[in-house]
C-alpha positions as CSV (number, residue, x, y, z in Angstrom):
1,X,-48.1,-59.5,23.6
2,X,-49.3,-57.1,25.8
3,X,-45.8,-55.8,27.0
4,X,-44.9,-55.3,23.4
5,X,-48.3,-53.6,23.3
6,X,-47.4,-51.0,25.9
7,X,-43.8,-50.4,24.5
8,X,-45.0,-49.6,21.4
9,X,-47.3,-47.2,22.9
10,X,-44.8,-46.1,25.0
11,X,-42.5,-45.4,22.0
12,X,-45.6,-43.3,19.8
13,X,-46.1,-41.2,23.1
14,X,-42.6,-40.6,23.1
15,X,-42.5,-39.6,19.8
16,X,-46.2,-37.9,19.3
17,X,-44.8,-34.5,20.6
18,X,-42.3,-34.5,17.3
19,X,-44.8,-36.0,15.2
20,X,-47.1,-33.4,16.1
21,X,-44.6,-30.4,15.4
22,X,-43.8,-32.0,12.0
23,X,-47.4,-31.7,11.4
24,X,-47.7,-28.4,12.0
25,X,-45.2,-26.7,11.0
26,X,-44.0,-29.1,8.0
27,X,-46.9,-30.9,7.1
28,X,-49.7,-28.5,7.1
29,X,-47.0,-25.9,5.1
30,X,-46.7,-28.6,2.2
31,X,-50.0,-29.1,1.8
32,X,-51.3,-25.4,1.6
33,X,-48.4,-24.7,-1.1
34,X,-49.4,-27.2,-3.0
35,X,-53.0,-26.2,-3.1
36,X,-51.8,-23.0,-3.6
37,X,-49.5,-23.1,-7.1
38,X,-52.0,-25.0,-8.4
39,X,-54.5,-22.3,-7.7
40,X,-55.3,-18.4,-7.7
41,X,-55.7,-16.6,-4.4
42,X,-55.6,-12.9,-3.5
43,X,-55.8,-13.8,0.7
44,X,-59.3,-13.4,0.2
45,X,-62.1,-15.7,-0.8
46,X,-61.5,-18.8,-1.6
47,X,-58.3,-20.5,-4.0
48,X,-59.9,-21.0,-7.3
49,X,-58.5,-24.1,-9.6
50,X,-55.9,-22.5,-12.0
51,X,-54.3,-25.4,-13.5
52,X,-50.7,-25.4,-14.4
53,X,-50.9,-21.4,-15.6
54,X,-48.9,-20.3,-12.5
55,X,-46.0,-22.3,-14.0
56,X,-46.2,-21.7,-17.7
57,X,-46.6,-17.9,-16.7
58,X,-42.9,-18.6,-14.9
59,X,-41.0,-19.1,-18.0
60,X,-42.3,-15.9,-20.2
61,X,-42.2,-13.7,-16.8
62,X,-38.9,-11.6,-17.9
63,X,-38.9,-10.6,-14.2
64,X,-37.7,-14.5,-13.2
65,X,-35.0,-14.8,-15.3
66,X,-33.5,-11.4,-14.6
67,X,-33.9,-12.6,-11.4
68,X,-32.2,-16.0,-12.4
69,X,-29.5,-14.6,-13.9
70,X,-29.0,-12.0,-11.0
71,X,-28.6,-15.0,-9.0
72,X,-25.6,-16.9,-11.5
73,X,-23.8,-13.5,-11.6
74,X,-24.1,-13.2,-7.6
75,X,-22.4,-16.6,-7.6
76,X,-19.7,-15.8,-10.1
77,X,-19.0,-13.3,-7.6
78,X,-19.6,-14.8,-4.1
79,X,-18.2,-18.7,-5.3
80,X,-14.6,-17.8,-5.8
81,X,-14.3,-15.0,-3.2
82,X,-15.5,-17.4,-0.1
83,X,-13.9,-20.6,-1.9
84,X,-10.2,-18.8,-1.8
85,X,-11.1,-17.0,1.3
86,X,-11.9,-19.8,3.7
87,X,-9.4,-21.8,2.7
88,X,-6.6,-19.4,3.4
89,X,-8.6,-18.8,6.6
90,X,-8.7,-23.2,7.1
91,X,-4.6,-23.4,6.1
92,X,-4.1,-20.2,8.4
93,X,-6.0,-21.5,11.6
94,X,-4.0,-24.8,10.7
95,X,-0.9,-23.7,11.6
96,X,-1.3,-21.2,14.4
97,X,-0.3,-22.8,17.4
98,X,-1.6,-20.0,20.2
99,X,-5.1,-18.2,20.4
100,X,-6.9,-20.6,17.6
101,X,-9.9,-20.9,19.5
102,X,-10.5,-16.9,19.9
103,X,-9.6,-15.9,16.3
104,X,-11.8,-19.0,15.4
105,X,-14.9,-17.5,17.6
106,X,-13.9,-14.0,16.5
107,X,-14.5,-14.8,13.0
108,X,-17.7,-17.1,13.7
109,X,-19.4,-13.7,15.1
110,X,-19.5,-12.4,11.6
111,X,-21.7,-16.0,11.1
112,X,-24.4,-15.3,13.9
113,X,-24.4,-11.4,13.8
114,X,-27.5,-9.5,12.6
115,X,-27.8,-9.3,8.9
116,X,-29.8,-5.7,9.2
117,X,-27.1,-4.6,11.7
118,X,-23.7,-5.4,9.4
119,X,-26.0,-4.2,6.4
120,X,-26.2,-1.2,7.4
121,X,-22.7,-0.7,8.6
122,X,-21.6,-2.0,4.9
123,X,-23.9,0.2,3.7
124,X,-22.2,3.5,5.4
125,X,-18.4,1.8,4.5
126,X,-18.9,1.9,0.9
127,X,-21.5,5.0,0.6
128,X,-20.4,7.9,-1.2
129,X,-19.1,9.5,1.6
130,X,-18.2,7.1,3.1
131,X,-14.4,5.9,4.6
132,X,-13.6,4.0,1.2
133,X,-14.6,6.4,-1.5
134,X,-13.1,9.3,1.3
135,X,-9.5,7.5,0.9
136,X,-10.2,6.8,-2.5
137,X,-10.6,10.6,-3.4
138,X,-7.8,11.9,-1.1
139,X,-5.3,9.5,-2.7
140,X,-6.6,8.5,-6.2
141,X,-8.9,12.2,-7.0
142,X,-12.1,9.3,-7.7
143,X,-14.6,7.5,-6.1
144,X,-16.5,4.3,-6.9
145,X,-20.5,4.3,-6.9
146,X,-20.7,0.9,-5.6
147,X,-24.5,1.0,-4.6
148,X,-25.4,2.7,-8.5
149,X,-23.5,0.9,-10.6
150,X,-25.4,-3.2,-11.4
151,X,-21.8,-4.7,-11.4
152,X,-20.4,-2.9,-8.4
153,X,-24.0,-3.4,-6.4
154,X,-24.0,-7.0,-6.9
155,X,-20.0,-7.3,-6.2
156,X,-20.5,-5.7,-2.7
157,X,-23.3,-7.4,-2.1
158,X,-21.3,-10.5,-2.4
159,X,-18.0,-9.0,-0.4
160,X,-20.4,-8.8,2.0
161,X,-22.0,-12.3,2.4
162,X,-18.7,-13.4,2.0
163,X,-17.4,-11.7,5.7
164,X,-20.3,-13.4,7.1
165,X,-19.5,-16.1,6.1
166,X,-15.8,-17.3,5.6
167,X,-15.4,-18.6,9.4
168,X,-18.3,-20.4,9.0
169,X,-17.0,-22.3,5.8
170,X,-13.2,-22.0,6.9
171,X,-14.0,-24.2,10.1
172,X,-15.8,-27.0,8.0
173,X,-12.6,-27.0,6.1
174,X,-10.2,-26.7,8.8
175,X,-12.1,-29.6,10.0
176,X,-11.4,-31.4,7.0
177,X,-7.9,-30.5,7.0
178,X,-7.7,-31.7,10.9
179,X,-8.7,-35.9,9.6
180,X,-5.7,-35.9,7.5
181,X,-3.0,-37.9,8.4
182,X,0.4,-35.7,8.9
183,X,2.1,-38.7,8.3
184,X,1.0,-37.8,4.8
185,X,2.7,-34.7,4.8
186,X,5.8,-36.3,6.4
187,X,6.4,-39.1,3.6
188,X,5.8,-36.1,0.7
189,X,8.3,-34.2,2.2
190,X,10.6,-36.8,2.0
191,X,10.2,-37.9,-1.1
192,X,11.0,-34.3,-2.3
193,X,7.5,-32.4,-2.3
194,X,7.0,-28.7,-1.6
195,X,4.3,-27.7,0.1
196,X,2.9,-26.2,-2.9
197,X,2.4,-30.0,-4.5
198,X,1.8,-30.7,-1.0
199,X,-1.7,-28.9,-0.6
200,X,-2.4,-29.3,-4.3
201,X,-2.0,-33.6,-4.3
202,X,-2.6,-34.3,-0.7
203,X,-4.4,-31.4,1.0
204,X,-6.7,-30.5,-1.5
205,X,-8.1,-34.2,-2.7
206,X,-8.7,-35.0,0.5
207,X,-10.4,-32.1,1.9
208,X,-13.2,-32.7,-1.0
209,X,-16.0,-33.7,1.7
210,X,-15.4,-30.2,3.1
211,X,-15.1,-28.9,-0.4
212,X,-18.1,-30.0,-1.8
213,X,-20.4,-29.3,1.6
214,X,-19.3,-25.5,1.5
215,X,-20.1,-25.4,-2.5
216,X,-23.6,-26.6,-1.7
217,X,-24.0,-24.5,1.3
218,X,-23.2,-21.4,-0.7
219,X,-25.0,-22.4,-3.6
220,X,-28.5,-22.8,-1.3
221,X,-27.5,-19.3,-0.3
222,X,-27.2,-17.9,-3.4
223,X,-30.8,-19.0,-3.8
224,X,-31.8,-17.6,-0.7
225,X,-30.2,-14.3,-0.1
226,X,-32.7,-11.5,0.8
227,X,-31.6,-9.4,3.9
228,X,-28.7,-7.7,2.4
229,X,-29.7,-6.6,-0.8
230,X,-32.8,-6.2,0.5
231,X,-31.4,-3.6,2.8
232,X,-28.8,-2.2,0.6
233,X,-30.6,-1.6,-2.7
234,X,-34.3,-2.9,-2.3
235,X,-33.1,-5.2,-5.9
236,X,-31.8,-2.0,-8.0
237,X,-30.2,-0.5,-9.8
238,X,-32.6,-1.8,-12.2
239,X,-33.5,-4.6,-10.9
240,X,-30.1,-6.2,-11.2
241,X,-29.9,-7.0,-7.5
242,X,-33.2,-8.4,-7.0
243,X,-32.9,-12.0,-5.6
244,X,-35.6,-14.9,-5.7
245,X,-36.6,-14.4,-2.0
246,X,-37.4,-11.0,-2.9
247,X,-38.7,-11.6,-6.4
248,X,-41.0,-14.0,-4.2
249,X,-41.6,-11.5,-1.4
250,X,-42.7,-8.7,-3.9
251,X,-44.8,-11.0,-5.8
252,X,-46.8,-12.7,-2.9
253,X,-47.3,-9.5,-0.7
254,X,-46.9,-6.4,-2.9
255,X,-48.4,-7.9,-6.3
256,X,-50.6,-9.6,-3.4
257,X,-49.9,-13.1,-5.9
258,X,-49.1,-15.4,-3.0
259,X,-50.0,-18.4,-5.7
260,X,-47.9,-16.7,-8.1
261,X,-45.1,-16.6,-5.5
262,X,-45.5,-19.9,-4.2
263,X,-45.0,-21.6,-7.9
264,X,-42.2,-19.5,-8.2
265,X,-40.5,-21.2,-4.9
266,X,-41.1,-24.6,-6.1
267,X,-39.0,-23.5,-9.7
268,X,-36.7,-22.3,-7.3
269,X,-36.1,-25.2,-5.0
270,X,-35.9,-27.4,-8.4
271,X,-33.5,-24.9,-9.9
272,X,-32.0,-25.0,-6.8
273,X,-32.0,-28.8,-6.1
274,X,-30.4,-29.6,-9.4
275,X,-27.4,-27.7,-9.4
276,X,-26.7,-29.3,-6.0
277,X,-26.8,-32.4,-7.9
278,X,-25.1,-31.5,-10.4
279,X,-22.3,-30.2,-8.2
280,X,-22.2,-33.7,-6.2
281,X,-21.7,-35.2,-10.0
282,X,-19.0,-32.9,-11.2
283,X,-16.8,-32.5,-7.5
284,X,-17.8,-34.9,-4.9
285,X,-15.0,-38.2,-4.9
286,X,-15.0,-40.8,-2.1
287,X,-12.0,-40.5,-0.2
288,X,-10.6,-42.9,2.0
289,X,-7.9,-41.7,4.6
290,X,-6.0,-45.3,5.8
């Protein structure tokens, strides 16, 4: 008994040093967020008992759902463009056969580079003067006003994001690609296949572990965008750029609403949460490679 005693203090020791961040930095968080949306608080005084009115005041804010739908056209935009892009990326890193791992790390510095940094070097690419609308003029007589226009703000935006962040995706689906059998491949080919039918019945169906990882991934991120449109257009032209990290930023330390804000990120994380799920429902398939 007593040896069990002093392993299992042993063993809470161990662990109290990770217990004790989780309290911290986790625990403490959770709890104060949850005082707060169910509150009103100004950083001053104390939180005064508001009921539910932070939520109901959610759903007739106009604010939030141009906000909301700022965010569904951002994916419309950003979805396909990464989706097409890091798979060509995945089937093109498949078959090199020399310098994989540099182009690999080359494109994975777009991934852990500054977001203030490449926002502003986008920024000076597609500014009025800048290369793009300079060729544009010289060989077309036009240039584009991609920073004025809502459309054309919210497309670069997403060109953008999506340079960051097609290595990052392309790799998860190269790794995908990797687990599957080219014995696969061999006994299409044989039986007639193109490669064409190829990716579409074999590659394709079992990639969809990759697949539906990178559709969540970029979903959570279309939910929590904030340095490059932030940076780019501060949420306009009329608002049509504003995200929900900034919507929530603005409310809790401009509007100085942090309980306002804070019930605002938990309709977030739900909206958030449920097309997650409702991805997993619609793509995710178990896949068995024998």
């Amino acid at each position: 008994m007593k040896l069990r005693t002093r392993e299992a203090a042993a063993g809470w020791g161990l662990i109290s040093g990770y217990l004790g961040y989780m309290a911290i930095f986790w625990g403490y968080p959770f709890i104060w967020m949850a005082i707060l949306a169910f509150t009103k608080w100004n950083f001053f005084g104390k939180p005064k008992f508001y009921a539910f009115n932070n939520f109901s005041k959610i759903f007739t804010d106009p604010m939030f759902w141009r906000v909301f739908f700022n965010t569904l056209n951002f994916m419309m935009y950003f979805i396909p463009m990464v989706f097409v892009g890091s798979i060509l990326f995945a089937l093109a890193l498949n078959r090199l056969k020399y310098f994989k791992t540099f182009i690999a790390l080359s494109f994975l510095v777009a991934n852990i580079s500054s977001g203030v940094a490449y926002s502003i070097i986008f920024q000076n690419i597609f500014s009025d003067v800048g290369p793009i609308n300079r060729l544009l003029y010289k060989t077309f007589g036009i240039t584009i006003p991609w920073f004025t226009s809502p459309q054309l703000a919210m497309l670069t935006i997403a060109i953008m994001v999506t340079w960051k962040f097609i290595g990052y995706y392309g790799l998860i689906l190269y790794s995908g690609i990797q687990a599957i059998p080219k014995s696969l491949y061999e006994a299409a080919e044989l039986d007639g296949a193109t490669k064409w039918i190829s990716f579409w019945k074999i590659t394709l169906p079992l990639i969809n572990p990759a697949l539906t990882t990178m559709l969540i991934l970029s979903t959570n991120l279309s939910f929590g965008i904030f340095t490059e449109p932030y940076m780019i257009t501060g949420g306009g032209p009329l608002n049509r750029t504003m995200t929900f990290m900034m919507f929530m930023y603005n409310t809790a330390f401009q509007r100085i609403n942090p309980s306002y804000a804070t019930a605002i990120a938990i309709i977030t994380a739900l909206i958030n949460y449920s097309l997650v799920l409702l991805i997993r429902k619609l793509v995710e398939r178990e896949v068995s490679i024998v």
